[in-house]
N, C-alpha and C positions, 0 to 999 in steps of 0.2 A: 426301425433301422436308423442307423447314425446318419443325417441329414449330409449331402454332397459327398458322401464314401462308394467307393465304389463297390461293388459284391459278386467273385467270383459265380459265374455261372454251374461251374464244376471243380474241385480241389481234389489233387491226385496226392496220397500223402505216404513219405515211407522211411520205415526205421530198422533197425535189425529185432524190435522189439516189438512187432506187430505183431498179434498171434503167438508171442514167446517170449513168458515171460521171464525173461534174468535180469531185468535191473528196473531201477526207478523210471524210467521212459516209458517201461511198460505202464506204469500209474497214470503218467502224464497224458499218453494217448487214451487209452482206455476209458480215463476217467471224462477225459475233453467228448467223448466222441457223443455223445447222448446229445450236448447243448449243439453241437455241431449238424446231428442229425434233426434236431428238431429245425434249426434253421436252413438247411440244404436238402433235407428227407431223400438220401437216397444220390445223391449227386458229390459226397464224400466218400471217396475210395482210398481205403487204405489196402497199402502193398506191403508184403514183409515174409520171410525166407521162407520157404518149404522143407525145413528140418526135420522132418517127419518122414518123408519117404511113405513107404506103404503104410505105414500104423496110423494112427487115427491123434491126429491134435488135438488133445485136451479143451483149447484156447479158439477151438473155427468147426463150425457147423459147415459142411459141405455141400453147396447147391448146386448138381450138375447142370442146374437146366438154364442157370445163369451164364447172361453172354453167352449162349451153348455155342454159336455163328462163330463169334468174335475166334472163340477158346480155338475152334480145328482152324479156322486160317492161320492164329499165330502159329500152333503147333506146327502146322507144312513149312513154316519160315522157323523153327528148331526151338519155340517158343514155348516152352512147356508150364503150365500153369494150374491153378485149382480155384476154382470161385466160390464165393459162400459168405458167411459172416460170420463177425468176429462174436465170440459168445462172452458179451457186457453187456451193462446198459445202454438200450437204444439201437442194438444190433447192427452195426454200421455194414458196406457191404466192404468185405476183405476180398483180397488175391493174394494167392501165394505162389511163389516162383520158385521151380527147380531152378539153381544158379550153377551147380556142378559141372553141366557140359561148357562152361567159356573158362575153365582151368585152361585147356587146351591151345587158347587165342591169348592166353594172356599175359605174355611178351609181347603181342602185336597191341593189345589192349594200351599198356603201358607206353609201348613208343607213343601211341597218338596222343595219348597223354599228357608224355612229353612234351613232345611237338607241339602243340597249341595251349598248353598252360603250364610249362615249365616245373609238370610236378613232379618229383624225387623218389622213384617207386625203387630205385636200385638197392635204396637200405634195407627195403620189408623185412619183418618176420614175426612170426606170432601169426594172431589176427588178420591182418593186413590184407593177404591176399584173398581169406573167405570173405572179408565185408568188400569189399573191390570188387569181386564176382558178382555177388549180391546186388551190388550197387550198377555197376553193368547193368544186370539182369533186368532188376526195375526200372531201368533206364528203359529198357526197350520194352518193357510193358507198356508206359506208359506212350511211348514214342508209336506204336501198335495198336494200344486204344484211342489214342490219339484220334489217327488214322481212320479208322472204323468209327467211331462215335461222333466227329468232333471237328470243324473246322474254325477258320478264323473269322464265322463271325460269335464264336464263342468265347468268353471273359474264362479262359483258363488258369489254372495256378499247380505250379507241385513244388510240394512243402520235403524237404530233405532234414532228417533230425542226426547230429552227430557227424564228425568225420565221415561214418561208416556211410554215408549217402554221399559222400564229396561228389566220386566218381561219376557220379548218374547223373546229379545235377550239372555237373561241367556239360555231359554229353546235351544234355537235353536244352543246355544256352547255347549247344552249338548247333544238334540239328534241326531245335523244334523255336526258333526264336520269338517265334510267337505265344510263346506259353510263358508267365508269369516264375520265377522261381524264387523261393523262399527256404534260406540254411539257418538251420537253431543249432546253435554248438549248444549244449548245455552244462555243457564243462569244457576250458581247450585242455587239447590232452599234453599241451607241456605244460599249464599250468599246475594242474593235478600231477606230472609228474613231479615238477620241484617239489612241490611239498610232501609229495612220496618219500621222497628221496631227505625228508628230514632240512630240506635249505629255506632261510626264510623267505617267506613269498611276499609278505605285506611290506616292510618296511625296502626292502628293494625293487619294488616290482618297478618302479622308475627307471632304475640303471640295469636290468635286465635285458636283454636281446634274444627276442623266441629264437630266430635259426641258429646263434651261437648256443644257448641253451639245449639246441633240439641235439646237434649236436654232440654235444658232451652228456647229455643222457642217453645216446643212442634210438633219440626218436625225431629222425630225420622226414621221415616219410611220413607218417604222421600227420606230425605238422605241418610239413608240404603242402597236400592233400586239402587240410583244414585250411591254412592261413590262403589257399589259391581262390575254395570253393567263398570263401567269405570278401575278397576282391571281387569277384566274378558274377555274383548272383544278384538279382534283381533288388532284393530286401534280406540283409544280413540282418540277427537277432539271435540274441539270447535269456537267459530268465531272472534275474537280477543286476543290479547297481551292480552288486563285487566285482562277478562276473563281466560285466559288461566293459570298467576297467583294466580287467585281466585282457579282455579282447587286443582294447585299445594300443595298450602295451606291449603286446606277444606276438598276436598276428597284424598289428600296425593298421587294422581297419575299425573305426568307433563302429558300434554296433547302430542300425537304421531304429530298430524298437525293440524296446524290452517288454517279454511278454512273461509275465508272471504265471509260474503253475497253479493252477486252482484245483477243486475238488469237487465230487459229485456225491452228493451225502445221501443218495440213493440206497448209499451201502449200507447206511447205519441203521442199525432197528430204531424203532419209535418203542413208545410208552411202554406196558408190562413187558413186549419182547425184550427191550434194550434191559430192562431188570432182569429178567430171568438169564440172558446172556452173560451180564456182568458179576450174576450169583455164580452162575456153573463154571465161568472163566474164574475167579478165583477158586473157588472150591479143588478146580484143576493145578493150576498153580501150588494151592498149598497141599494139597494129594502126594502129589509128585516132590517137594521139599520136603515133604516130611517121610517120605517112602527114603529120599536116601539120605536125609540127613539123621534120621532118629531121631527127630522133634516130635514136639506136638503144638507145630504154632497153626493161633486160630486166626479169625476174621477179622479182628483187631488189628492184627500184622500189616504195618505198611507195606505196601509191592511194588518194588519201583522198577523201571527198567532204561535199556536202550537198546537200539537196534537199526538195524542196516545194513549193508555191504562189509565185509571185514577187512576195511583201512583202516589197522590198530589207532595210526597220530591222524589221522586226515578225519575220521568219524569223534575222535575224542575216545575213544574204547581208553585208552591207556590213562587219559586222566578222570575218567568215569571210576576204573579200579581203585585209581589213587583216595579221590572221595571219600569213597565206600571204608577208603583204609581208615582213615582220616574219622571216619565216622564212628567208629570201634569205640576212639575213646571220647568223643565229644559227650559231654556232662547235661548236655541240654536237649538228647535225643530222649523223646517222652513216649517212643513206643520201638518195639521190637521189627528190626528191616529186613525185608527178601527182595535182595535185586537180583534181578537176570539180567545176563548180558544173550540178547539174542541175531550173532551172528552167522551165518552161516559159513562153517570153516573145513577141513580136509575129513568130513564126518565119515566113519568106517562104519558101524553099526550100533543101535540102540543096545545101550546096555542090558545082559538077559538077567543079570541082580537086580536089578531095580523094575522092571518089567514084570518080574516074578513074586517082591514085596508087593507093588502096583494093584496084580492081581488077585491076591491074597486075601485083599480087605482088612488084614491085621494090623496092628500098632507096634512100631519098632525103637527100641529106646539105645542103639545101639547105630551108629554109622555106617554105611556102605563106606569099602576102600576106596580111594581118593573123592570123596563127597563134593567136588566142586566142578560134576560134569554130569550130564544128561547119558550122552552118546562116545561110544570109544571114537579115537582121533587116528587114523593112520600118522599123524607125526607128532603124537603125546606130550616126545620130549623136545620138540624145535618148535611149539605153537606159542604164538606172541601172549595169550588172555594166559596160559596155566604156567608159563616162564614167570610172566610178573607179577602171578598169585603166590608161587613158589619164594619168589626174590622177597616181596612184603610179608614173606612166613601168613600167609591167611591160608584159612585150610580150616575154615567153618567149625568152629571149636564148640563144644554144647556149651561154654558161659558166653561165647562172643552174639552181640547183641546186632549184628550187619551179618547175614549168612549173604554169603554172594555164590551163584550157580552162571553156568554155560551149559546155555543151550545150544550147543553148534549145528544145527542144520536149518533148512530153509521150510518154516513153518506151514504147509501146504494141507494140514490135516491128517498126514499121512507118515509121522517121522518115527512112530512106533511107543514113546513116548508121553506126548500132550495129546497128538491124536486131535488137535483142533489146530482151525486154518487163525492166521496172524489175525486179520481184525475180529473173530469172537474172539480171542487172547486178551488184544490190545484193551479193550474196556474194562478188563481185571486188574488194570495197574489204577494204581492211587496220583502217580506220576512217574513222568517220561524223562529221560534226561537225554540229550543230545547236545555234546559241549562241541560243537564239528571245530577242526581247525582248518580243513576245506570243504564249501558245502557252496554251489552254489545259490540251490533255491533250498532244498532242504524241505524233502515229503513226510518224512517221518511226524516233527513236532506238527504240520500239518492236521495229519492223519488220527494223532492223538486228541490235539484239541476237539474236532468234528465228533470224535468219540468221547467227549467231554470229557477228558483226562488233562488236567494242567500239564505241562512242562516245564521244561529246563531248558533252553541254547545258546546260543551266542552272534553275537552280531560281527560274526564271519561268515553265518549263513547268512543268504539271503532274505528266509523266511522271518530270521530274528532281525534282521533292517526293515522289515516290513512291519512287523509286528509293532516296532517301536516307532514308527513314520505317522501308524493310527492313532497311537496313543499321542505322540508329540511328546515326548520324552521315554527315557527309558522303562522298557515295561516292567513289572513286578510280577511273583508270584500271583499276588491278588487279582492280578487283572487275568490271569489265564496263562499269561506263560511269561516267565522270568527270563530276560536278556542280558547276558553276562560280556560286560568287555572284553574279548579278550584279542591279544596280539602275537607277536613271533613267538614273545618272550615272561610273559606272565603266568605260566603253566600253573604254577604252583599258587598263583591268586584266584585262580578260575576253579583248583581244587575245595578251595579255601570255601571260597562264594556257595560251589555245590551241598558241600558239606555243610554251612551254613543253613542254604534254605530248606534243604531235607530235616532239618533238625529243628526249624523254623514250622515248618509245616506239619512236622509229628506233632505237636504241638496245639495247631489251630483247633477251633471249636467245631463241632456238627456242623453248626449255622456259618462258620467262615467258610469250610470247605465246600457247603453247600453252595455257596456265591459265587468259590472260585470257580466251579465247575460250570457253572451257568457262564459266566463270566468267559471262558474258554470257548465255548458251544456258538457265544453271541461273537466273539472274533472269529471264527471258522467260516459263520455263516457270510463275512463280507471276502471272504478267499472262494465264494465258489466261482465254477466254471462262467455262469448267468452273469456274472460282474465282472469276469476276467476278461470273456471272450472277446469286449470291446477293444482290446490291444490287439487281438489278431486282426479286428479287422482293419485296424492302421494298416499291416502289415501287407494284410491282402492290399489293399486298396493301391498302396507303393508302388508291388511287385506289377498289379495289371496295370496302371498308364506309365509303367516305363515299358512293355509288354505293347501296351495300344501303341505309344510313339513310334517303336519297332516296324508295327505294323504300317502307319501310318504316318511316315517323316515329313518332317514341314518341308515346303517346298523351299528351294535353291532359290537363292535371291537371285536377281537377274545380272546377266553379264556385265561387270562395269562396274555393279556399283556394290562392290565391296567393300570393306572400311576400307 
């Protein structure tokens, strides 16, 4: 243990992502909790929605007999809950919270909210008011196990990730001040909206003002919420430099530590398995391109992809396509490309032509209609990926030498389809490209290097400021993952560069690519959780002795002799 830090006794931690998985948070917990348990075994609770009602959560093994005491006292106080654990590695122990019965209170929620931290719930909508319940909710979990478990001569901490835990963290600085707290924003959500919204974030973020901005985007409350709980809390933090900037400027508080996400390469197969995964993952791959395109491309075919949440300009989707365009006619491309774009977008059903070819086993020299989609789209003709395939005339031609597919749904093994979950997929790529034009940490190129697949990103993620911080200058191909500069206004250089190294890389020998891939595997391994975690415990360490002063304020000088 880190010499003179101090170390939570217990960490109460909670996201809307806990046991459920819809965004990258889920990663970052998930992946954390292993290195977490092996140093706390058992004394790390994570808290997170009970979205589930009666049916059974995919994501949490249910253990009635846990806290069985604790569970019927909270319940008689209207406390309703589910204990168990969370099903990853290291099996951390989970609760989940029915939050629906405080709909009811929550105008009166709100006022006190108001009332003692001036936060602007009058604008809500969307979202807002389910993660505010939520957030409530595990407020009073914690404030309850508290209670039951846990007094002050215990080093406690509760970790709030996201706006969506503002709420609870406020309450828990105000009723349990004894208890350490810790906010990770890991994106602010006006940051991410401007550059939603297409306005440049980099070259202004100086002359910006978050509440005027929140504002004129209609995300008043929001930001509220965020810019209050990041004032207020013991140890503010988020997961990179950019980010942590964006903080500094938006919600006007510099971030306390920046705690980098890491990974837990538990996932990845070793030796024969990790081969035999990366045969049948492409195998899949070109099954499925060649069922609807009416090819016959083999194992030679580079496979590139990208993937993520579908923020066409914020993930790069839009100039990923551009590349690809780009790549058609590049003279120096030395082998035949299948990129996917694998977002998940308004998906209506797996295709039954192509499903049908699929199961067939037949060879088709003859196209499926519209060849540049997986799965029908409830809104076909308004989707961002098959508008600007349309506008670029691409539409996968049997001489054009770049076949680009969408995969729009969210790869869980089950999409009718591929029929295999994202990381056996992800080892089937030759390379990842992620050009983000907002990305804080950035899981993705992550995620690929671990699975020895090189990349593509840019150093507007975080992960591509990282990448290049090891290196000590900017990374290359060669070295595992290629960092592209890019800015508000470069779009069409960063195509350029894409296009460039994919054609660069068709190119390379056996023996190079075999390097890079090594190369990639030995940068992953200094991103794991075991090398990370050391940032939390700054973190932790913060939140408890401002937490112990609380508990224990220096004593009042004596009468008189004040300055």
């Amino acid at each position: 243990m880190t010499k003179g830090i101090l170390m939570p006794d217990y960490i109460l931690e909670s996201s809307w992502e806990v046991c459920n998985k819809v965004g990258g948070i889920y990663t970052v917990l998930s992946t954390r909790a292993k290195t977490l348990q092996d140093l706390m075994k058992d004394r790390i609770v994570f808290i997170g929605p009970d979205c589930w009602g009666e049916k059974e959560c995919p994501y949490f093994n249910e253990d009635k007999s846990l806290f069985a005491e604790w569970k019927d006292e909270a319940m008689k106080d209207g406390l309703k809950v589910k204990t168990g654990r969370w099903n990853v590695p290291g099996s951390p122990i989970a609760i989940l919270v029915d939050f629906s019965p405080y709909y009811e209170k929550k105008d009166e929620i709100y006022t006190w909210l108001w009332e003692n931290y001036q936060v602007d719930s009058l604008h809500a909508y969307g979202d807002y008011d389910e993660a505010s319940m939520f957030s409530y909710a595990a407020a009073l979990v914690v404030e309850s196990f508290y209670k039951r478990y846990l007094d002050e001569g215990k080093k406690v901490i509760y970790h709030g990730n996201e706006w969506m835990t503002g709420l609870g963290l406020l309450y828990i600085n105000k009723v349990l001040p004894q208890v350490g707290t810790i906010f990770t924003t890991h994106a602010t959500s006006i940051g991410r909206s401007i550059a939603g919204n297409n306005k440049p974030l980099y070259d202004y973020l100086f002359a910006y003002n978050g509440d005027q901005m929140s504002c004129e985007l209609n995300m008043q409350s929001k930001h509220s919420i965020e810019k209050q709980t990041a004032l207020h809390v013991d140890c503010f933090t988020t997961v990179s430099d950019i980010t942590a900037n964006e903080c500094k400027e938006l919600l006007d508080k510099p971030v306390d530590v920046v705690l980098p996400n890491g990974f837990d390469n538990s996932f990845v197969p070793k030796g024969a398995t990790f081969t035999k995964k990366r045969k049948a993952a492409r195998k899949r791959l070109l099954d499925v391109a060649n069922a609807l395109l009416g090819t016959d491309l083999d194992d030679n075919t580079l496979i590139v992809s990208t993937s993520g949440r579908y923020e066409f300009r914020n993930k790069g989707v839009d100039v990923y396509i551009e590349a690809m365009n780009r790549l058609l006619r590049d003279r120096d491309l030395k082998k035949k490309v299948l990129a996917f774009i694998e977002v998940p977008g308004w998906v209506g059903e797996p295709r039954a032509d192509l499903v049908e070819r699929l199961n067939s086993g037949k060879k088709y020299d003859t196209p499926l209609e519209v060849p540049e989609i997986t799965h029908w789209l409830h809104n076909m003709s308004h989707d961002n990926v098959l508008g600007m395939l349309k506008f670029l005339d691409m539409h996968n031609r049997v001489e054009d030498n770049v076949k680009l597919i969408f995969l729009p749904c969210y790869l869980t093994g089950d999409d009718g389809v591929l029929n295999m979950p994202y990381y056996d997929l992800v080892l089937g790529n030759d390379l990842c490209i992620y050009p983000s034009y907002y990305e804080p940490w950035g899981y993705t190129p992550l995620e690929a290097i671990a699975f020895k697949v090189p990349c593509i990103t840019t150093d507007l993620a975080g992960f591509g400021l990282w990448a290049n911080s090891v290196k000590g200058s900017e990374s290359e191909i060669e070295d595992g993952v290629k960092v592209i500069h890019r800015t508000d206004y470069n779009y069409s250089e960063v195509a350029d560069t894409i296009k460039d190294t994919v054609a660069h890389f068709s190119g390379m020998t056996e023996a190079e690519v075999k390097k890079c891939r090594a190369n990639a595997e030995k940068l992953s391994k200094k991103a794991l959780w075991t090398e990370f975690i050391e940032y939390y415990k700054k973190a932790y360490d913060m939140a408890i002795r401002k937490a112990e002063e609380r508990k224990n304020p220096p004593p009042a000088p004596p009468e008189g002799r004040g300055a």
